[in-house]
C-alpha positions in Angstrom: 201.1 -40.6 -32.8 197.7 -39.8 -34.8 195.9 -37.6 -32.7 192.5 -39.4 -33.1 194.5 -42.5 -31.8 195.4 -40.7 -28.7 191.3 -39.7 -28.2 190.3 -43.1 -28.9 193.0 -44.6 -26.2 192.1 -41.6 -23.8 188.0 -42.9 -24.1 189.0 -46.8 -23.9 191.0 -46.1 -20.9 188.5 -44.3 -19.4 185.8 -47.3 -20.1 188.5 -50.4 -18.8 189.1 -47.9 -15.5 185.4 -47.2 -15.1 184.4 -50.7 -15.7 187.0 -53.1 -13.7 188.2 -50.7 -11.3 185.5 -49.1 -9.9 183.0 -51.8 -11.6 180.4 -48.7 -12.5 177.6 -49.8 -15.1 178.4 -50.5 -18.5 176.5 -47.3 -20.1 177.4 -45.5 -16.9 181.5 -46.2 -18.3 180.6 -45.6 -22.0 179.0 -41.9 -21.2 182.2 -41.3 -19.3 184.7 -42.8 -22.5 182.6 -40.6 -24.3 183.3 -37.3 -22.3 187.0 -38.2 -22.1 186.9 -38.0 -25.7 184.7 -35.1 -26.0 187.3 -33.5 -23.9 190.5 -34.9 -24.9 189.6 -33.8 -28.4 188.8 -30.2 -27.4 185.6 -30.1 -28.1 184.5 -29.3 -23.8 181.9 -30.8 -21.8 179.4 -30.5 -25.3 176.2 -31.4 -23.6 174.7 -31.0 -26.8 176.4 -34.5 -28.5 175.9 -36.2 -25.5 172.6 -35.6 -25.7 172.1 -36.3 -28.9 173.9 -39.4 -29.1 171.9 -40.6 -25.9 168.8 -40.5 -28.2 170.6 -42.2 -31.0 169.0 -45.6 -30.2 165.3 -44.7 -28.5 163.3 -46.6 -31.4 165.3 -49.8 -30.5 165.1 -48.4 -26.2 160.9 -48.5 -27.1 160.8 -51.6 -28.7 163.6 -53.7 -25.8 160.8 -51.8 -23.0 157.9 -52.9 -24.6 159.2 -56.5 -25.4 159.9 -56.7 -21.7 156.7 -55.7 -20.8 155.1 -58.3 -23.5 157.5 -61.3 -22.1 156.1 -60.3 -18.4 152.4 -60.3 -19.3 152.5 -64.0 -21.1 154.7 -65.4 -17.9 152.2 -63.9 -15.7 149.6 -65.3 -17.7 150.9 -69.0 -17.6 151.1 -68.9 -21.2 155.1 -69.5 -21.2 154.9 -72.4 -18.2 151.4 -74.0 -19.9 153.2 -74.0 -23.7 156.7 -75.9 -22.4 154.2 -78.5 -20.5 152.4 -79.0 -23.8 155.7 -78.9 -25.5 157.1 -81.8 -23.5 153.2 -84.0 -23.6 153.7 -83.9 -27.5 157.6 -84.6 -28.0 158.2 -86.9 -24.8 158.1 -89.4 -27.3 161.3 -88.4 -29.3 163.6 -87.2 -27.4 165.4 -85.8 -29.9 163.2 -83.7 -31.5 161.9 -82.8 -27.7 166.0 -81.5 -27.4 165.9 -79.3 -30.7 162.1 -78.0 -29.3 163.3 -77.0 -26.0 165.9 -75.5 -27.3 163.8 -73.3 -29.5 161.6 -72.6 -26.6 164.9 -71.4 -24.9 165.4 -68.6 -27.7 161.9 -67.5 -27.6 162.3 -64.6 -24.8 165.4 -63.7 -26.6 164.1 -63.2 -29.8 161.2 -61.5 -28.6 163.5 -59.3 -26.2 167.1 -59.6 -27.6 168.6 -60.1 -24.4 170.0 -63.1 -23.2 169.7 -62.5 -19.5 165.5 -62.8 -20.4 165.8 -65.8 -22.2 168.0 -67.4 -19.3 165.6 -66.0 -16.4 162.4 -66.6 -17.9 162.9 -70.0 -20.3 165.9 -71.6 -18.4 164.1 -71.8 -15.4 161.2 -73.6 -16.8 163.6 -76.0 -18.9 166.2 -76.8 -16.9 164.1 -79.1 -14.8 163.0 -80.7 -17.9 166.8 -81.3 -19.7 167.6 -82.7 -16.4 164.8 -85.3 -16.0 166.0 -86.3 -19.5 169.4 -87.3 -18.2 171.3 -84.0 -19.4 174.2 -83.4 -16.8 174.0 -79.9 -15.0 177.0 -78.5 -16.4 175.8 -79.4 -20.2 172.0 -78.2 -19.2 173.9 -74.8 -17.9 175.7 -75.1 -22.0 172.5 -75.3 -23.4 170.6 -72.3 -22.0 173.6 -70.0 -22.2 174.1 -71.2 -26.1 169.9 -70.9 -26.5 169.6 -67.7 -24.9 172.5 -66.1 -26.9 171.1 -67.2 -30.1 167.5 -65.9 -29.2 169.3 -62.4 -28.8 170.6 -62.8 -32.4 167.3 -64.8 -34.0 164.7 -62.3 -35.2 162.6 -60.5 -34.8 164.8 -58.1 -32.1 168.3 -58.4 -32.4 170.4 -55.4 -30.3 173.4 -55.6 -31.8 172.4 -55.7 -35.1 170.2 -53.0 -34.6 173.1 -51.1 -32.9 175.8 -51.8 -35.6 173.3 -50.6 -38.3 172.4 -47.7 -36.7 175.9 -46.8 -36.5 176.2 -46.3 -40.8 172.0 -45.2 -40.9 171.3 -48.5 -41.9 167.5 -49.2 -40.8 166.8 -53.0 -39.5 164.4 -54.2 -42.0 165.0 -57.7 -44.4 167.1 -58.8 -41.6 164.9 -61.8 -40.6 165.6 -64.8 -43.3 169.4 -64.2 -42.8 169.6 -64.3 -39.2 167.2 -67.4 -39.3 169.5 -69.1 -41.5 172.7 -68.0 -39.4 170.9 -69.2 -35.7 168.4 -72.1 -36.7 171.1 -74.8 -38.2 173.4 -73.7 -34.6 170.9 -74.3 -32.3 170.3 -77.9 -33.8 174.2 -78.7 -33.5 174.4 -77.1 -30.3 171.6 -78.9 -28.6 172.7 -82.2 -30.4 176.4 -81.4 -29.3 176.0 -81.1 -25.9 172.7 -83.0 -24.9 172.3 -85.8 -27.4 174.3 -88.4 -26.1 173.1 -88.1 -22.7 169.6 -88.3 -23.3 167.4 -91.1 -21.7 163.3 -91.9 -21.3 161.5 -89.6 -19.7 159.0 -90.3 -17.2 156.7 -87.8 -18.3 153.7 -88.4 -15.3 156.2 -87.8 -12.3 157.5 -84.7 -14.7 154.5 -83.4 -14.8 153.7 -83.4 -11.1 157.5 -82.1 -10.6 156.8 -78.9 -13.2 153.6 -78.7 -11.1 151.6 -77.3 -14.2 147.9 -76.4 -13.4 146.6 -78.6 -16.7 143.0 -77.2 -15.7 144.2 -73.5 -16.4 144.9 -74.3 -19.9 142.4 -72.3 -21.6 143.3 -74.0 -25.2 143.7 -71.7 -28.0 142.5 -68.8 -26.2 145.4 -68.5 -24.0 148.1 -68.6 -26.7 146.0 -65.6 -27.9 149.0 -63.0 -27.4 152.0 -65.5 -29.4 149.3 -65.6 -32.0 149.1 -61.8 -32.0 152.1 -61.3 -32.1 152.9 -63.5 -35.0 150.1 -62.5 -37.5 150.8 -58.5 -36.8 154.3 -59.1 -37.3 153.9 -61.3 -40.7 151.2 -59.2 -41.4 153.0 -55.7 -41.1 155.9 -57.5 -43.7 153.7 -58.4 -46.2 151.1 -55.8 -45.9 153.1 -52.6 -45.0 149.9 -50.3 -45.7 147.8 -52.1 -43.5 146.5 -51.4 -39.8 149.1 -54.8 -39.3 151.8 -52.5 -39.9 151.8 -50.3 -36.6 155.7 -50.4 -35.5 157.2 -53.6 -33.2 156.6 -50.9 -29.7 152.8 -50.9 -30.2 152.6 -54.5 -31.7 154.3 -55.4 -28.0 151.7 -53.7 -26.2 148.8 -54.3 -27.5 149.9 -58.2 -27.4 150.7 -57.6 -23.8 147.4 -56.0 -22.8 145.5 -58.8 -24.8 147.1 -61.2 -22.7 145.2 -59.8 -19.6 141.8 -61.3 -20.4 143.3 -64.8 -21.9 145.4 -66.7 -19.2 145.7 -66.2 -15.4 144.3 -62.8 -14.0 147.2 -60.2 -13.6 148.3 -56.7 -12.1 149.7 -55.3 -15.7 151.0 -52.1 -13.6 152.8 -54.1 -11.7 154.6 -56.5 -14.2 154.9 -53.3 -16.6 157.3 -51.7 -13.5 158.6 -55.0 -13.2 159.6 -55.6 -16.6 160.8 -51.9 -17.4 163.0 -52.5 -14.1 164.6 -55.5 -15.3 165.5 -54.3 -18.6 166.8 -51.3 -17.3 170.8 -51.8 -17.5 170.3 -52.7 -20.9 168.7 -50.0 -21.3 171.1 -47.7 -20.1 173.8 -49.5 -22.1 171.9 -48.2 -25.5 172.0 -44.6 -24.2 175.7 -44.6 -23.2 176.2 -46.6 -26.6 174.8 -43.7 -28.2 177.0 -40.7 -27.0 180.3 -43.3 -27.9 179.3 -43.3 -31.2 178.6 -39.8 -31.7 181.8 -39.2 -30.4 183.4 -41.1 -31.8 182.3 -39.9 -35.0 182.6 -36.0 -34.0 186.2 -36.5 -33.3 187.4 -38.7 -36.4 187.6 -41.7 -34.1 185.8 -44.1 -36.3 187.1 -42.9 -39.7 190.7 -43.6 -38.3 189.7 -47.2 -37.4 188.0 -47.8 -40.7 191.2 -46.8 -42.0 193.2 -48.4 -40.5 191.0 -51.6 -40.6 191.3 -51.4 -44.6 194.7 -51.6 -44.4 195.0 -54.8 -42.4 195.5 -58.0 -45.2 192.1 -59.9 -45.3 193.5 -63.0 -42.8 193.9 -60.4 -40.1 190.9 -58.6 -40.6 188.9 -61.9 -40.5 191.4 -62.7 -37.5 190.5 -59.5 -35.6 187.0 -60.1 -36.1 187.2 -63.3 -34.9 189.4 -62.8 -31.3 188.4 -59.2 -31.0 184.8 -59.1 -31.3 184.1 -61.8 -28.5 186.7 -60.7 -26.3 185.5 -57.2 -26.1 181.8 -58.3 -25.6 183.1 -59.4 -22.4 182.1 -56.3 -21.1 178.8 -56.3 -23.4 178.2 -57.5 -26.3 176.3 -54.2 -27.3 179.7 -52.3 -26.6 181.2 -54.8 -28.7 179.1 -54.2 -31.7 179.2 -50.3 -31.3 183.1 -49.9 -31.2 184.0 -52.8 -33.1 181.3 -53.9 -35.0 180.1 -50.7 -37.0 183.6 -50.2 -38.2 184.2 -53.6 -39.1 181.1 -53.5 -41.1 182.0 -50.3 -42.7 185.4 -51.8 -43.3 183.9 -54.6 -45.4 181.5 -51.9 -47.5 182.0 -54.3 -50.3 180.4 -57.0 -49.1 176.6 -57.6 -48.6 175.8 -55.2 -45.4 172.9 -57.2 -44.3 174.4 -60.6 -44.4 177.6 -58.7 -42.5 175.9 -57.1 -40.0 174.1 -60.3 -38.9 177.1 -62.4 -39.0 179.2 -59.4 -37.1 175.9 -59.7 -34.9 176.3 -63.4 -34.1 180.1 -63.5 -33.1 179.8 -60.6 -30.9 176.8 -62.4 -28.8 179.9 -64.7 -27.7 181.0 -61.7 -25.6 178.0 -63.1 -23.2 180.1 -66.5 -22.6 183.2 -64.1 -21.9 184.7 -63.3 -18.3 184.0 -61.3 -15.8 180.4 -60.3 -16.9 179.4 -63.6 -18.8 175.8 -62.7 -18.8 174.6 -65.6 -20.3 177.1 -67.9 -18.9 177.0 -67.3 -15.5 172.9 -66.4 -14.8 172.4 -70.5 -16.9 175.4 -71.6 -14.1 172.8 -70.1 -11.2 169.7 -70.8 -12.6 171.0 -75.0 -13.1 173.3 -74.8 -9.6 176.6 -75.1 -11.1 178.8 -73.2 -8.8 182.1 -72.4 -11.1 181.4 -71.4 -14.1 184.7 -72.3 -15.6 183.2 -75.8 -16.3 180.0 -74.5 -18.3 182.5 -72.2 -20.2 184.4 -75.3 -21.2 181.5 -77.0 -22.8 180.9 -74.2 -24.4 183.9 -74.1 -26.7 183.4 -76.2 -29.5 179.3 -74.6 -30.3 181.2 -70.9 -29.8 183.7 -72.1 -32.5 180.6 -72.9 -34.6 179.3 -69.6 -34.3 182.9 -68.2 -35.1 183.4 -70.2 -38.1 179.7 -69.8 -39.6 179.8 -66.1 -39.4 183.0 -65.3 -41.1 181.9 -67.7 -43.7 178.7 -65.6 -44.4 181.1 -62.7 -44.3 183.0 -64.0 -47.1 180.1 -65.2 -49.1 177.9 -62.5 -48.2 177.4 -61.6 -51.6 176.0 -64.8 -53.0 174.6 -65.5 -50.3 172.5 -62.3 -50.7 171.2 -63.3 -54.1 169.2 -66.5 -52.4 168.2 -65.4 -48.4 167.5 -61.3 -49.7 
C-alpha cells in the first residue's frame, strides 16, 4: 500500500471519528485530520504548517466577517424587510415573475456572504410568509429557500468554495462573476418554476401587507437603499476601474457599506450587530482555518499529488462519475471540506480544461453537500424556518433541481473550453 494512501486514510479517519462520533466542529475535525497526518507522515506536531496553513484563507476569512457585518447593518436598518415589501407591491401582479423575484431576493444574503445558512436566516424568514400566502405548500416553500440559499453561496460576488478550490492551485478569484452568473441564474428560474409554479394562486396583497407588518412610513425612498447601491457601484466600479479609489478590496467595500447604512434606515447599535454578525459567522469561519492546515498537509506529505494521480488515471465516465456522487456526498459534512479535499484535485486533475469555468462548476455541485445528511445546512435551517418537522420530505423535492445542478455543471466541465471563449 502507497504510503501517502495510508496518511491520507489515517487524516480521513481521524475527520469521520472526530466529526460523527464525538460530533466536534467541522474545522475543529479538519485541524485534527491534519495533525494525524502531520504525524503519521513523520513530520511531528509541526506547529509551523499548521500555522501556516490556518492563514491560508484570511483574505476570504476578512471578506465572509465583513459581509456578515454588512448583511447585519441593512437587516437592522429595514432595508432587507422594506425591499421584499416593495418587491411584492410591484410583482403581485404576476405571480410568476413575483416567484423568479423572490427567489432572487432569496440568494441575495448568500451572494453577498457565501453561506447558505445567511441566506436561509435572514431572506427565508422574510419570504416564506410571502410563498405561502401565494399558495406554495410548506414542504415546497422549505425546497425553495434551501435551493435559493445554496445558489446565493455559489452566485457572485463571494463564493467559498470557489474561493477555497482556487486557493488550493494559487489561483486568485477574479473573472469569476459572468460564469457563475450564467451557471446559477437559468437554475434558480427552473427551480423556482419547478417547485412553486403550479401551486401558485392570487395574492391578496392588503391583508399581506398587514401580515408582513412592514412600517410603509419608514421607507425613506432612495435614501435607504443607499448601502445596496454602494455596494454595487464600488464593486462594478473597482472591475472596470481597477486604479481608482472604487477599487479598495471586497473587506473595506463591506464596511464602509455597512457603516453608511447607519445614517440611512432605522437607527442602530453597529457594535452590537458587528459582535452579532462576527458571532454567527463564526463556524464558518473556523471551517476556513482548519481547511487551511488540510491542505497544507496534505500537500507537505504528497497527499494531494497521489490523488491527482491517481484521479488521471480513472477513464473520463468515472471521473465525471466521481465528481458527480462524491463531491455532494462529502459536502455532507461541509461543503467547504468538500471543495478542499475533493475539489482542488479534481480541478487540478482536469488542468486541461478551462480552470475558471471548472472551478465554478466543481463550485456548484459541491453546494449540494448542504441538502446532504446529517448536517444539511441549508436543508434542515429552510425545514425550521417554514415548520416542516422531517426533513426527509423537503429533501425529496429537492431531487429533481439537485439533478439540475449535477447535470449543468459537468456539462460546463466538458465544454469548459468553448465555453471560455464567450463568458471569459
Amino acid at each position: 500500500m502507497d504510503f501517502a494512501l495510508i496518511i491520507f486514510l489515517a487524516m480521513m479517519l481521524t475527520f469521520m471519528v472526530a466529526c460523527f462520533k464525538f460530533q466536534l466542529p467541522v474545522g475543529v475535525a479538519m485541524m485534527l485530520s491534519a495533525i494525524a497526518g502531520l504525524l503519521t507522515s513523520g513530520n511531528g506536531f509541526s506547529l509551523r504548517h499548521l500555522v501556516e496553513g490556518g492563514f491560508g484563507y484570511v483574505d476570504t476569512i476578512l471578506v465572509i466577517a465583513t459581509a456578515m457585518i454588512f448583511m447585519k447593518a441593512v437587516t437592522a436598518s429595514g432595508v432587507l424587510s422594506t425591499l421584499n415589501f416593495n418587491i411584492v407591491k410591484r410583482f403581485h401582479d404576476n405571480k410568476t415573475l413575483l416567484l423568479i423575484m423572490l427567489m432572487f431576493f432569496i440568494m441575495f444574503p448568500g451572494m453577498v456572504t457565501g453561506s447558505s445558512t445567511a441566506s436561509v436566516l435572514t431572506a427565508g424568514g422574510l419570504v416564506a410568509p410571502i410563498l405561502i400566502s401565494l399558495g406554495v405548500p410548506m414542504v415546497e416553500t422549505a425546497a425553495i429557500l434551501a435551493i435559493g440559499a445554496m445558489l446565493g453561496m455559489i452566485a457572485p460576488p463571494v463564493n467559498i468554495p470557489a474561493m477555497i478550490i482556487g486557493g488550493g492551485v494559487d489561483m486568485p478569484y477574479t473573472g469569476f462573476e459572468i460564469p457563475l452568473l450564467t451557471l446559477t441564474i437559468p437554475v434558480a428560474i427552473f427551480s423556482a418554476m419547478y417547485l412553486g409554479r403550479r401551486h401558485l394562486r392570487d395574492i391578496d396583497f392588503v391583508k399581506l401587507e398587514k401580515e408582513l407588518e412592514i412600517d410603509t412610513d419608514a421607507d425613506g425612498g432612495i435614501l435607504m437603499y443607499l448601502p445596496l447601491i454602494l455596494l454595487i457601484v464600488m464593486m462594478i466600479g473597482g472591475k472596470v476601474f481597477p486604479n481608482s479609489i472604487l477599487n479598495v478590496g471586497l473587506p473595506l467595500t463591506f464596511m464602509i457599506c455597512a457603516l453608511v447604512a447607519i445614517f440611512t434606515g432605522k437607527k442602530f447599535n453597529f457594535y452590537s450587530i458587528s459582535k452579532e454578525g462576527v458571532h454567527d459567522v463564526l463556524p464558518v469561519l473556523s471551517i476556513l482555518i482548519g481547511v487551511g492546515m488540510f491542505i497544507q498537509v496534505m500537500t507537505l506529505t504528497g497527499v494531494r499529488g497521489y490523488i491527482v494521480l491517481n484521479a488521471l488515471s480513472l477513464p473520463t465516465i468515472l471521473l465525471f462519475a466521481a465528481i458527480a456522487i462524491m463531491l455532494p456526498l462529502f459536502g455532507s459534512v461541509s461543503s467547504y471540506a468538500a471543495a478542499s479535499v475533493l475539489g482542488v484535485p479534481f480541478l487540478m486533475t482536469l488542468i486541461t480544461k478551462n480552470q475558471i469555468i471548472t472551478a465554478s462548476s466543481l463550485s456548484l455541485i459541491a453546494s449540494l453537500g448542504d441538502l446532504m445528511p446529517p448536517t444539511a445546512l441549508a436543508g434542515i435551517f429552510a425545514a425550521k424556518v417554514v415548520g416542516v418537522e422531517d426533513y426527509k420530505l423537503v429533501l425529496r423535492k429537492t431531487l429533481v433541481p439537485a439533478l439540475v445542478f449535477i447535470v449543468i455543471g459537468l456539462a460546463a466541465i466538458v465544454f469548459a473550453n468553448p465555453l471560455s471563449e464567450i463568458l471569459l
